[in-house]
Backbone as CSV, one residue per row, in Angstrom:
resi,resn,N_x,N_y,N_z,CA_x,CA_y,CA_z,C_x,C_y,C_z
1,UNK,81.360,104.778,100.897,80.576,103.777,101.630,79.103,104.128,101.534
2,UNK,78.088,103.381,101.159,76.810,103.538,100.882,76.441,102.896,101.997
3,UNK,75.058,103.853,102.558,73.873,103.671,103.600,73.593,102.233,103.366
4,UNK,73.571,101.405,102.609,73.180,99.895,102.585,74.269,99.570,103.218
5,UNK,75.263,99.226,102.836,76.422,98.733,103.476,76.750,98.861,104.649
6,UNK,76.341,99.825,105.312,76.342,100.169,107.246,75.250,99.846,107.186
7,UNK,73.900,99.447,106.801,72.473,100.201,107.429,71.981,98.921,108.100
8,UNK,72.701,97.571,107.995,71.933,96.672,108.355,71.610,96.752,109.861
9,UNK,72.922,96.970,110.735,73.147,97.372,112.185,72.030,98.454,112.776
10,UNK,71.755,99.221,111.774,71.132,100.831,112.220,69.910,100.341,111.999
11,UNK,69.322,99.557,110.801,67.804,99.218,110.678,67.649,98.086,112.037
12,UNK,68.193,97.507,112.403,67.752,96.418,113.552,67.825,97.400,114.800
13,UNK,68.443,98.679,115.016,68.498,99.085,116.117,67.052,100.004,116.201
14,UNK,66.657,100.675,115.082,65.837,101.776,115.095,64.269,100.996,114.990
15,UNK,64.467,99.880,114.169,63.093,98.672,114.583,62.938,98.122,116.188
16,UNK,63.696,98.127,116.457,63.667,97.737,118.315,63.339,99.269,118.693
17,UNK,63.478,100.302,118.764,63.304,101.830,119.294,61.702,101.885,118.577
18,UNK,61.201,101.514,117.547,59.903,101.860,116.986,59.018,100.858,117.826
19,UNK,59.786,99.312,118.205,58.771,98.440,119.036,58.499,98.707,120.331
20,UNK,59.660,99.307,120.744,59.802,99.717,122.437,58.949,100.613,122.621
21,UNK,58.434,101.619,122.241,57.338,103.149,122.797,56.132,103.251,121.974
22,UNK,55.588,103.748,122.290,53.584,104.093,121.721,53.950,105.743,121.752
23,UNK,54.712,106.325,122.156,55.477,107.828,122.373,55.823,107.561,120.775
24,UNK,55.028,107.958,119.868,55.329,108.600,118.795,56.533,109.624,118.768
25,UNK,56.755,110.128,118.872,57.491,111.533,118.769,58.861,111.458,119.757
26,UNK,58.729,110.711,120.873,59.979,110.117,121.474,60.414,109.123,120.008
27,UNK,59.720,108.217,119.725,60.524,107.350,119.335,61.252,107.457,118.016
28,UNK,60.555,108.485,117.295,60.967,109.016,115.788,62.253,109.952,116.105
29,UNK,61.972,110.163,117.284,63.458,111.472,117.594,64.572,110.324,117.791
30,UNK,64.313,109.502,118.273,65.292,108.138,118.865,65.707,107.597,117.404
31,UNK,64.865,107.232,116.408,65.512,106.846,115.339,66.053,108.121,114.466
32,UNK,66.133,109.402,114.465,66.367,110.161,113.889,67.980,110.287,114.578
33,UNK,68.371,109.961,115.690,69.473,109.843,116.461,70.256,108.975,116.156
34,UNK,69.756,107.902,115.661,70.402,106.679,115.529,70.629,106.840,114.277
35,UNK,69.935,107.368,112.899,70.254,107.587,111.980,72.039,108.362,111.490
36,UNK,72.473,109.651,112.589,73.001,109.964,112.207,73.906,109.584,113.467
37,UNK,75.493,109.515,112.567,75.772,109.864,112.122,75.983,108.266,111.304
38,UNK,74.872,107.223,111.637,75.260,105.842,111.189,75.019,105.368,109.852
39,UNK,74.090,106.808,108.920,74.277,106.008,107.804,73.632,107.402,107.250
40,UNK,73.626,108.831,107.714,73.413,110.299,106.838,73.974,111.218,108.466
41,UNK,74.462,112.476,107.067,74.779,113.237,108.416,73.795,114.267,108.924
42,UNK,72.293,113.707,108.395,71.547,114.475,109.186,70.113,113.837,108.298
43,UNK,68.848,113.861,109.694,67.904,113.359,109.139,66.721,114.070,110.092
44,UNK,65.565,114.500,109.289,64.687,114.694,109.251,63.281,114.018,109.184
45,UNK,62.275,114.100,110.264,61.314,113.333,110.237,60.140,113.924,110.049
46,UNK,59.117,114.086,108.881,57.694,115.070,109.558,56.696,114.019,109.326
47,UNK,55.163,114.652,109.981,54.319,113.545,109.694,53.309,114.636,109.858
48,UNK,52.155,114.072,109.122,50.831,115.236,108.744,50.050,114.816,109.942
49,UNK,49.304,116.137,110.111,48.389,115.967,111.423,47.385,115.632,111.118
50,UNK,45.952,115.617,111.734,44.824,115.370,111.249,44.257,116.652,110.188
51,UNK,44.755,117.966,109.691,44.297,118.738,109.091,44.889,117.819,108.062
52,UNK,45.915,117.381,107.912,46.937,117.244,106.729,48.007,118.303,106.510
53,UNK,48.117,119.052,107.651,49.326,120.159,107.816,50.547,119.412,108.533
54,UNK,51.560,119.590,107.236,52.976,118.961,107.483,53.471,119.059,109.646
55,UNK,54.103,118.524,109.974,54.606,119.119,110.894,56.328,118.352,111.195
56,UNK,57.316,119.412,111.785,58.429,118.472,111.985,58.228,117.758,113.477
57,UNK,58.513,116.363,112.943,58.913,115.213,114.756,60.300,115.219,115.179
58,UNK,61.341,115.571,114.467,62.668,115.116,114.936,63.140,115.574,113.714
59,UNK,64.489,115.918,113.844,65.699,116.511,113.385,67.140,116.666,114.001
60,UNK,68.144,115.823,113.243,69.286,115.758,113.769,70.454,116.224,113.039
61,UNK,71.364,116.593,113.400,72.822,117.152,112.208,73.970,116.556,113.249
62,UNK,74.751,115.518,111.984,75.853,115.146,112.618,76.811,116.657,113.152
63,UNK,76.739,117.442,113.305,77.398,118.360,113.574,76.409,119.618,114.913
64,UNK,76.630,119.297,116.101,75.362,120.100,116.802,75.368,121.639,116.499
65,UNK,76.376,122.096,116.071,76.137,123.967,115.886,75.771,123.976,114.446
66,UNK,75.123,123.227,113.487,74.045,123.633,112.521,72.937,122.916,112.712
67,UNK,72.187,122.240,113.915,71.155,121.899,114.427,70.224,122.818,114.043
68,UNK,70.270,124.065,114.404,69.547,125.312,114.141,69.619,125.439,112.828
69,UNK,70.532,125.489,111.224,70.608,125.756,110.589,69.662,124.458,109.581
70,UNK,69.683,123.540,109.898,69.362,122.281,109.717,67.574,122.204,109.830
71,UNK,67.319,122.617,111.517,65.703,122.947,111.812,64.747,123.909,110.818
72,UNK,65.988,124.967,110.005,65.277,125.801,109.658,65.183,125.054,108.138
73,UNK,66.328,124.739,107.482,65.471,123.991,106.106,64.709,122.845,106.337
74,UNK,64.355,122.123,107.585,63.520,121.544,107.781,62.197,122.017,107.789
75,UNK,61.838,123.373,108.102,60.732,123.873,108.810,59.562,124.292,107.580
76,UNK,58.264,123.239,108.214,57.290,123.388,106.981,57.131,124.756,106.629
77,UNK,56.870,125.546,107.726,55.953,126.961,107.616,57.419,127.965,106.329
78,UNK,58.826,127.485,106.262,59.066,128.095,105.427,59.299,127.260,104.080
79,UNK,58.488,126.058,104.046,58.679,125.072,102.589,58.119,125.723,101.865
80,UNK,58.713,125.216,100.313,57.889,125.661,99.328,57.218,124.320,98.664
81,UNK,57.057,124.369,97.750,56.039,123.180,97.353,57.163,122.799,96.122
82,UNK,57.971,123.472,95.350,58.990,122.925,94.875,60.292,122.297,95.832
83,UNK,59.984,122.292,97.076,61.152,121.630,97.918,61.018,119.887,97.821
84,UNK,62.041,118.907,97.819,61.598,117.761,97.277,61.731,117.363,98.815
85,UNK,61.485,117.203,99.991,61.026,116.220,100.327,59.305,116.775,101.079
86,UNK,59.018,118.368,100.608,58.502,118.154,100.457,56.656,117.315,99.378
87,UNK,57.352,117.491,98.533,56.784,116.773,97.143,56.765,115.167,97.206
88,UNK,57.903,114.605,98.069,57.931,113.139,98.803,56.241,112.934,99.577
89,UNK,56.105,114.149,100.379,54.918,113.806,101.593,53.981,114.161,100.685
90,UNK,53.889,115.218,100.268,52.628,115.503,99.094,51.815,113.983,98.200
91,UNK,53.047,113.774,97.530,53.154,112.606,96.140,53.046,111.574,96.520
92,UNK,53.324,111.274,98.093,54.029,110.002,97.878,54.935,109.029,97.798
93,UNK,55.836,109.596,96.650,56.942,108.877,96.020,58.036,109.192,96.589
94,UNK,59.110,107.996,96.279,60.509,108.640,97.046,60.957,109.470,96.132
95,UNK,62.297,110.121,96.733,63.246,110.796,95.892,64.240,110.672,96.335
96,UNK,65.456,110.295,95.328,67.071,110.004,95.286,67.661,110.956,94.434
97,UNK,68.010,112.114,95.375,69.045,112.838,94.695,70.523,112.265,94.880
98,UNK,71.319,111.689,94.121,72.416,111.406,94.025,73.617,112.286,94.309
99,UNK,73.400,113.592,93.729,74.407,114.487,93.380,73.590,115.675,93.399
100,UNK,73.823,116.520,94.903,72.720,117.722,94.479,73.676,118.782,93.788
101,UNK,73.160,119.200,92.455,74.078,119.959,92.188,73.296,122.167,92.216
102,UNK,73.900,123.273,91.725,73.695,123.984,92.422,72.139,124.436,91.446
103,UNK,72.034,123.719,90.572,70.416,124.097,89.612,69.694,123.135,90.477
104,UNK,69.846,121.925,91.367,68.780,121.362,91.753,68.605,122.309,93.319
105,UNK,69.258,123.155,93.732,69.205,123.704,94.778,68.447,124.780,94.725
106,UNK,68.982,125.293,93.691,68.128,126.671,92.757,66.513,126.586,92.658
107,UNK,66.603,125.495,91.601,64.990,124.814,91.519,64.382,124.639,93.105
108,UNK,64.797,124.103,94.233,64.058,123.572,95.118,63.887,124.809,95.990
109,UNK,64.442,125.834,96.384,64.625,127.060,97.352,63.934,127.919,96.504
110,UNK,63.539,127.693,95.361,63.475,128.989,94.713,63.841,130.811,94.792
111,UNK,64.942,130.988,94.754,65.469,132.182,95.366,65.157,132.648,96.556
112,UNK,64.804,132.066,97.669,64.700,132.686,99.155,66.022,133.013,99.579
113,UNK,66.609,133.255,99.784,68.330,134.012,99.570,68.714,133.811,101.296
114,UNK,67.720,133.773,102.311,67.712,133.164,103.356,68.153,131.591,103.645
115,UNK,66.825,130.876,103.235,67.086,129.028,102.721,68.488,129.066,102.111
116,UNK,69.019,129.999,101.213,69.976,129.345,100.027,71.356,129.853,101.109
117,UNK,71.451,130.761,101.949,72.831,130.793,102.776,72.777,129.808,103.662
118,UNK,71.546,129.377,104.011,71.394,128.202,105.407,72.233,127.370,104.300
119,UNK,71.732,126.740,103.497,71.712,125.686,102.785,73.605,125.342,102.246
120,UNK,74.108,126.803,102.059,75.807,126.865,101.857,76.642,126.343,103.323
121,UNK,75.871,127.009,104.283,76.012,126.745,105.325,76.614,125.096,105.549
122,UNK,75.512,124.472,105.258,75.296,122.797,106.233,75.952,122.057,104.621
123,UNK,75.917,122.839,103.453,76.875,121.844,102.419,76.187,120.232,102.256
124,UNK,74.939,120.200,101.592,74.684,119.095,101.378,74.970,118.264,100.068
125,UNK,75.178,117.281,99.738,75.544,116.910,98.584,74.868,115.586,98.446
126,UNK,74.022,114.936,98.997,73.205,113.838,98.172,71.811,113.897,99.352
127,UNK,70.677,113.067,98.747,69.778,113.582,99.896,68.527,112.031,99.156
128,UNK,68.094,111.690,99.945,67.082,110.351,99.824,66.121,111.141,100.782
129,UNK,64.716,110.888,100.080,63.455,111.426,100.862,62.643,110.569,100.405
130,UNK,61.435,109.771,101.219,61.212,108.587,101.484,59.697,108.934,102.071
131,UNK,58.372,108.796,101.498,57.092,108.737,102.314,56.444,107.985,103.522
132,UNK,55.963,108.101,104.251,55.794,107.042,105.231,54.048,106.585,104.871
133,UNK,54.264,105.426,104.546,52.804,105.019,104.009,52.536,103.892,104.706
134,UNK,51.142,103.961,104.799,50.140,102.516,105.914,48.710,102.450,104.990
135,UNK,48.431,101.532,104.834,47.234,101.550,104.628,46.500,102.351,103.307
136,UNK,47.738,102.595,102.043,47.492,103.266,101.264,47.627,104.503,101.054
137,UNK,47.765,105.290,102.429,47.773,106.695,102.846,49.289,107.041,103.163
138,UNK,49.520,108.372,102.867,50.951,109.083,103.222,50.559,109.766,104.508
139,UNK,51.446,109.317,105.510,51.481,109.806,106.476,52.661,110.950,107.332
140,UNK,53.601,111.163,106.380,54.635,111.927,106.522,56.377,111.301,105.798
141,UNK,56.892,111.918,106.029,58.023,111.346,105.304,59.314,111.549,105.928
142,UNK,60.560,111.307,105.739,62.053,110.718,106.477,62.748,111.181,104.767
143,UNK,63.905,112.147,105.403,64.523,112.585,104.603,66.351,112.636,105.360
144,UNK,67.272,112.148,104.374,68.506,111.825,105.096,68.838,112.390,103.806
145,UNK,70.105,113.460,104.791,71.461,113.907,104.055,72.536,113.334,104.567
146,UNK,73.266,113.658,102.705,74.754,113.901,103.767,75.638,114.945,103.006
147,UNK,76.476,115.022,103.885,77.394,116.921,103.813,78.494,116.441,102.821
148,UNK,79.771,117.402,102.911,80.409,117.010,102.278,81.464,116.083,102.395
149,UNK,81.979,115.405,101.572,82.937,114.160,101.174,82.867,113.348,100.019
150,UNK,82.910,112.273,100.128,82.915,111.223,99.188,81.463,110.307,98.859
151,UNK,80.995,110.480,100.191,79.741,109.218,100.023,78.548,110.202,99.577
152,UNK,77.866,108.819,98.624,76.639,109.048,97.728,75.516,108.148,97.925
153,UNK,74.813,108.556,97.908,73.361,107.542,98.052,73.423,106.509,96.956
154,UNK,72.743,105.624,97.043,72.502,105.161,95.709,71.427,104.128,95.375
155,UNK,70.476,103.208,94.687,69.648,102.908,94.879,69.316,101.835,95.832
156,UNK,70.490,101.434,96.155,70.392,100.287,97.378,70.324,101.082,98.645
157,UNK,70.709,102.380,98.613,70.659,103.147,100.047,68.378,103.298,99.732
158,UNK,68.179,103.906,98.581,67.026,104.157,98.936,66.386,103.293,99.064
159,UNK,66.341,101.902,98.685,65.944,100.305,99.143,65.778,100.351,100.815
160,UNK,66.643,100.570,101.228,66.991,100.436,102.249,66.222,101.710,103.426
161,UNK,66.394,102.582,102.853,65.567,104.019,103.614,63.797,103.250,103.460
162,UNK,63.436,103.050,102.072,61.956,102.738,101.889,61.653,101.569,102.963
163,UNK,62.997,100.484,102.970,62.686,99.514,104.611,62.398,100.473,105.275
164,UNK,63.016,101.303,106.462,62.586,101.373,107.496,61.681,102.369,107.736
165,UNK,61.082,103.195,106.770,59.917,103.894,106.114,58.949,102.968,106.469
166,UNK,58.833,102.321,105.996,57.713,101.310,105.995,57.307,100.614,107.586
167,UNK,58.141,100.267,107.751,58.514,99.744,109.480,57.853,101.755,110.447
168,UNK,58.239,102.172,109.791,58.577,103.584,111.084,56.964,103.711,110.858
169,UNK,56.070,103.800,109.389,54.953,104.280,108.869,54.118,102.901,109.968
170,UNK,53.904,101.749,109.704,53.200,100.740,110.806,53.486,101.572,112.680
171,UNK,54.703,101.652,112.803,55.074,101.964,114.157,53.880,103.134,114.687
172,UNK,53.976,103.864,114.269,52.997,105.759,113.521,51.838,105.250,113.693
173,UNK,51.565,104.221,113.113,49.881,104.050,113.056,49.217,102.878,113.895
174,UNK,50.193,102.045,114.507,49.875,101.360,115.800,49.856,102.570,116.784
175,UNK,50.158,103.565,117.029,50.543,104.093,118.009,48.968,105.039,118.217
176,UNK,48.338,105.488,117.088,47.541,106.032,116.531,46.243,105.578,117.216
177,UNK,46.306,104.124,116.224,45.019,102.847,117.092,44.963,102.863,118.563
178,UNK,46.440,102.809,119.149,46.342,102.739,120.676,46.191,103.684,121.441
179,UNK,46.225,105.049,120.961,45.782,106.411,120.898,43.831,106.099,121.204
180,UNK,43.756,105.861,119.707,42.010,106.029,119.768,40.837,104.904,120.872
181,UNK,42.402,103.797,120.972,41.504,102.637,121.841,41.629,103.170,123.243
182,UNK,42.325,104.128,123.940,42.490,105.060,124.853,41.206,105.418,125.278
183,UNK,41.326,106.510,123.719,40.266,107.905,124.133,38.585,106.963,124.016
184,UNK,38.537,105.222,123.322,37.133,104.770,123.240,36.670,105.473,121.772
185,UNK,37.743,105.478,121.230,36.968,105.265,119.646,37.357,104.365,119.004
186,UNK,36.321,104.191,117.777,36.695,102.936,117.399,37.764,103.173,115.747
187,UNK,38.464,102.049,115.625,39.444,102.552,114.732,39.053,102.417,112.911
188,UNK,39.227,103.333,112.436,38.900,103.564,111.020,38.491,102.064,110.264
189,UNK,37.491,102.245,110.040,36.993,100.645,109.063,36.675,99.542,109.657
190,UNK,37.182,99.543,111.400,36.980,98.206,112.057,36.271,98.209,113.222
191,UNK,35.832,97.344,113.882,34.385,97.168,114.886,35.444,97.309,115.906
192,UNK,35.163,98.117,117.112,35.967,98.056,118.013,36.287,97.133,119.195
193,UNK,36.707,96.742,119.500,37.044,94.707,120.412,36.039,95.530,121.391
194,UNK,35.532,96.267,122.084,35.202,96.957,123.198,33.679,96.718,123.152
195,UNK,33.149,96.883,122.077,31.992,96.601,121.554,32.032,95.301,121.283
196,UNK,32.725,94.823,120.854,32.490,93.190,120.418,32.145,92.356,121.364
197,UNK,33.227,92.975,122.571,33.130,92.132,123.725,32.207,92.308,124.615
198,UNK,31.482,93.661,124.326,29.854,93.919,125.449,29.112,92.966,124.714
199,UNK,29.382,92.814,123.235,28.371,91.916,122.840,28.260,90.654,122.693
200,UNK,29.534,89.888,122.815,29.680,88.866,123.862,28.969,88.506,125.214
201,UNK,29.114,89.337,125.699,28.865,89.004,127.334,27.163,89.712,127.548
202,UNK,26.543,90.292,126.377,25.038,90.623,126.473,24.166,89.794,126.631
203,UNK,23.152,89.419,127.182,22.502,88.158,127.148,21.911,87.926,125.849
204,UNK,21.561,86.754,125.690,21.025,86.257,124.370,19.432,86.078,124.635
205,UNK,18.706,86.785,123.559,17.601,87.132,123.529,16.914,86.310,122.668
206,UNK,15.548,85.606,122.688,15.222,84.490,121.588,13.656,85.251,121.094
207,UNK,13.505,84.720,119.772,12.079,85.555,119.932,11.371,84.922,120.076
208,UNK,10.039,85.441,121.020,9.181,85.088,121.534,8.249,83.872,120.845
């Protein structure tokens, strides 16, 4: 059974959870919940800060006693730069591993012998990693496994991941704007309504 084929139910639920909160980080954990076990058995969310240093928002494992095992191949501070989702947030681009087999595991861990027992551990076997982009810019990325069995990703699953990527990446950056219209700044490239509207209501001055 492919993530398209369930995902229609799960994308209408996790678009209502991205409209409902301005709680960034509540609401990415909420769709990272809803993700599993409804269409990967475990999903991962990070998003870059203002340095541009990765950070994780949410992480889930259909299974709660490799939660921990799961957090840790999630965890930037031990990524490498050959890890593909992280190369997703770097690049950009998605990635559809179909079939991870044990040279694409090899390649991505590069012998950390730590990562590579976690990784025997939680038994992953296909993996879609997906950028979250607004406005031209990568803003972090959504990465879904799944363990072992039968089901495989396939390009209608990553169709389908790049939907609500896209949806989650707008959600991220409304939340952002309503952040800065808070603190009274004005938002990247645009005149702020705050100002517009003092200058509205300023009197009109004629010259003399």
């Amino acid at each position: 059974m492919s993530l398209a084929s369930s995902g229609g139910d799960f994308l209408a639920q996790a678009s209502a959870a991205l409209a409902d909160s301005l709680d960034l980080d509540i609401t990415l954990k909420t769709v990272a919940r809803l993700a599993v076990p409804a269409i990967a058995d475990s999903c991962a969310i990070h998003l870059l800060d203002n340095r541009d240093a990765v950070r994780l928002v949410a992480v889930v494992h259909v299974d709660p006693l490799k939660a921990g095992a799961m957090e840790a191949l999630a965890d930037p501070a031990a990524a490498s730069p050959s890890r593909i989702w992280i190369r997703t947030i770097h690049e950009g681009v998605s990635a559809l591993v179909a079939d991870i087999d044990q040279k694409t595991v090899l390649e991505s861990l590069k012998g950390d012998d730590r990562l590579l027992a976690i990784f025997e551990e939680v038994g992953f076997t296909s993996q879609i990693s997906v950028p979250l982009r607004v406005r031209g810019r990568t803003i972090g990325g959504i990465t879904f496994t799944l363990g072992p069995g039968s089901r495989r990703y396939d390009a209608a699953d990553l169709a389908l991941a790049e939907d609500l990527a896209s949806r989650a990446a707008m959600a991220v950056e409304n939340a952002r704007l309503y952040k800065q219209a808070q603190r009274g700044e004005p938002p990247e490239g645009r005149v702020p309504r705050h100002a517009v509207a003092r200058a509205a209501d300023a009197p009109q001055r004629h010259p003399r």
